[in-house]
C-alpha positions as CSV (number, residue, x, y, z in Angstrom):
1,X,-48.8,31.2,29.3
2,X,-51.2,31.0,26.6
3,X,-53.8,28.7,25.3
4,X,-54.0,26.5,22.5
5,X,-57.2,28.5,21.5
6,X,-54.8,31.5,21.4
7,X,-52.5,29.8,19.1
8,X,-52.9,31.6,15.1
9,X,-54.9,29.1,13.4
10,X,-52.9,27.3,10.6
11,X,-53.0,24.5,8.0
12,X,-51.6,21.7,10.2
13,X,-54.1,22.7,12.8
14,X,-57.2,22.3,10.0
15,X,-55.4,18.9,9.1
16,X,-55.8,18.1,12.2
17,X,-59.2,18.7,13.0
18,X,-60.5,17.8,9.4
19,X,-58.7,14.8,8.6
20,X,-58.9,10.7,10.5
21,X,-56.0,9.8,12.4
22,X,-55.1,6.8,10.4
23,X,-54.6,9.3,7.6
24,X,-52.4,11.7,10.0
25,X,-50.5,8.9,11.2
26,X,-49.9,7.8,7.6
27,X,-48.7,11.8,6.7
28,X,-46.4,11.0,9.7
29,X,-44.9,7.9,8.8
30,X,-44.1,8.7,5.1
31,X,-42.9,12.0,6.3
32,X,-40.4,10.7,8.8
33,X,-39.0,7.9,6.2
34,X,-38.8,11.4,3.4
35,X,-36.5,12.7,6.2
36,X,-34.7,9.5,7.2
37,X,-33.8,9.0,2.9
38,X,-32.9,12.3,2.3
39,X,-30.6,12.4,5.8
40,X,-28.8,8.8,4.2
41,X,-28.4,10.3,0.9
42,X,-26.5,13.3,2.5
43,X,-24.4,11.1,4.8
44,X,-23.6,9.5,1.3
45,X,-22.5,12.2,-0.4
46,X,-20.5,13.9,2.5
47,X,-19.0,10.4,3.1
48,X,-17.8,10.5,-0.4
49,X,-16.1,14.2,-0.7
50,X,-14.6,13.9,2.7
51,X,-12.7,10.2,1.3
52,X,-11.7,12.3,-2.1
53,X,-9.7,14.8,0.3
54,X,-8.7,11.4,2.2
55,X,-7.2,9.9,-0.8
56,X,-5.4,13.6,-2.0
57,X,-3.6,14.0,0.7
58,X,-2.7,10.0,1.4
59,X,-1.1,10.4,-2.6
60,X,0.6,13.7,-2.0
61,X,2.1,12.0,1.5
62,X,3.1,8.6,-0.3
63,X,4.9,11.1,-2.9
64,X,6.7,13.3,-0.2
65,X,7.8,9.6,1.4
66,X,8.9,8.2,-1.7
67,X,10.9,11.8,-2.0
68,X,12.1,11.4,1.1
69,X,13.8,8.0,0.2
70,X,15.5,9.7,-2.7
71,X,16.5,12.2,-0.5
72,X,18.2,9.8,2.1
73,X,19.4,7.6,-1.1
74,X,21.3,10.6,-3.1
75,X,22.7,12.0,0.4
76,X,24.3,8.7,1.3
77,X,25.4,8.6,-2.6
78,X,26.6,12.1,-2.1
79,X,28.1,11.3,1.7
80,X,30.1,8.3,0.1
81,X,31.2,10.2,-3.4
82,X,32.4,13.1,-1.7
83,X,34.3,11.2,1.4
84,X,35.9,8.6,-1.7
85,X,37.2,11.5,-3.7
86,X,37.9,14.2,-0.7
87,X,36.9,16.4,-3.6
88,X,34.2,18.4,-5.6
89,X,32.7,15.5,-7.6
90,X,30.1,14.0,-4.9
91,X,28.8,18.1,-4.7
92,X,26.8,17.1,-7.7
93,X,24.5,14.7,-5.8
94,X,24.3,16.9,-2.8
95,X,22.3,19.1,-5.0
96,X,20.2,16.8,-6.3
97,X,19.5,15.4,-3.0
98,X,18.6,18.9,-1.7
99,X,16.0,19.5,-4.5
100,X,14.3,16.1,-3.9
101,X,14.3,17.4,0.3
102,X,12.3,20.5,-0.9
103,X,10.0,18.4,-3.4
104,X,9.4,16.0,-0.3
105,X,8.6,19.4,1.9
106,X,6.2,20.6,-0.4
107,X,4.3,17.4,-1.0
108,X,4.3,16.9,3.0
109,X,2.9,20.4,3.3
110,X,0.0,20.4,0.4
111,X,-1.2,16.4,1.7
112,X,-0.8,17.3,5.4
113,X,-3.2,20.5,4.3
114,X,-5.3,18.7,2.1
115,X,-5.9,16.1,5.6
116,X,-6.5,18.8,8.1
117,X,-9.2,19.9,5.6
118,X,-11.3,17.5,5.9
119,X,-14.6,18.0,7.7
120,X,-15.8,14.7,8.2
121,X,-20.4,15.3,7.8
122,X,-20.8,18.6,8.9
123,X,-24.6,19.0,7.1
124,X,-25.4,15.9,8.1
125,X,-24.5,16.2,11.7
126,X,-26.6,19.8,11.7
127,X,-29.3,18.2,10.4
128,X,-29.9,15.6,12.7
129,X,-29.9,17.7,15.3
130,X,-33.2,19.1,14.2
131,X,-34.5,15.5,14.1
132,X,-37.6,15.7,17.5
133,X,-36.2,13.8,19.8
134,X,-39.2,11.8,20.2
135,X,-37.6,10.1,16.8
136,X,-34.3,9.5,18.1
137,X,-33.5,6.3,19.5
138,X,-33.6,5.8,23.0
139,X,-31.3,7.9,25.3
140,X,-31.0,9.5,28.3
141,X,-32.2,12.8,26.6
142,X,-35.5,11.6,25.5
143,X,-36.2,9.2,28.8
C-alpha cells in the first residue's frame, strides 16, 4: 500500500497545502452547488424530451382509438346494410371499414413504438451516480 508521500504531486495537492481552509471549503461549496445546477438543468431537459415522445405516442393512440370507433361504426353500418339487402350493396362499407382497421393498426403500432421509446433520464441517472457519496443524502450506503 503506498503512502501519501508516494502519491504524484498535483495541483489540488499544492491547493491544498498553499491555500486556508475557509478558502478550500468555499472552492467546495460553490463547486458542489456548480454540480447540483448543472445536474437540475439536465433532469430538465431529459424531463422535457422524454414528455414530447409521451405526448406523440398518447396522439397517435387517441388517433388509432378514434379509428377504431370508425371501424366498429362502418362494420355495424356494413353488418346491418348487407343483412337489410341480403345483397352486394352493404360490401361498400365493409371496405371502408377495413381500411379504417388498417389505419387504426398503424397508428396503434407507430404510438405504441413511439411509448416504448422513451427512456425516462438516462444522463441524469449516470451522472448521479458519480456524485461521492459523502454528498448524497443519508442512506444505508453512506452510514
Amino acid at each position: 500500500m503506498s503512502s501519501p508521500a508516494d502519491l504524484p504531486h498535483t495541483t489540488a495537492h499544492e491547493k491544498a497545502e498553499n491555500l486556508p481552509l475557509g478558502e478550500l471549503l468555499s472552492d467546495l461549496t460553490r463547486d458542489v452547488s456548480t454540480l447540483m445546477r448543472q445536474e437540475v438543468e439536465l433532469a430538465k431537459v431529459e424531463i422535457k424530451e422524454s414528455a414530447t415522445k409521451a405526448g406523440k405516442g398518447a396522439g397517435m393512440l387517441g388517433g388509432a382509438a378514434y379509428a377504431g370507433h370508425i371501424t366498429v361504426l362502418f362494420l355495424s353500418i356494413a353488418l346491418w346494410w348487407a343483412l337489410g339487402q341480403l345483397v352486394g350493396l352493404g360490401w361498400s362499407a365493409v371496405i371502408v371499414a377495413v381500411i379504417w382497421g388498417i389505419v387504426a393498426a398503424i397508428l396503434a403500432a407507430m404510438g405504441r413504438k413511439e411509448l416504448n421509446a422513451i427512456k425516462g433520464m438516462p444522463r441524469t441517472a449516470e451522472t448521479v451516480k458519480e456524485i461521492p457519496p459523502a454528498l448524497k443524502p443519508n442512506t444505508e450506503e453512506t452510514r
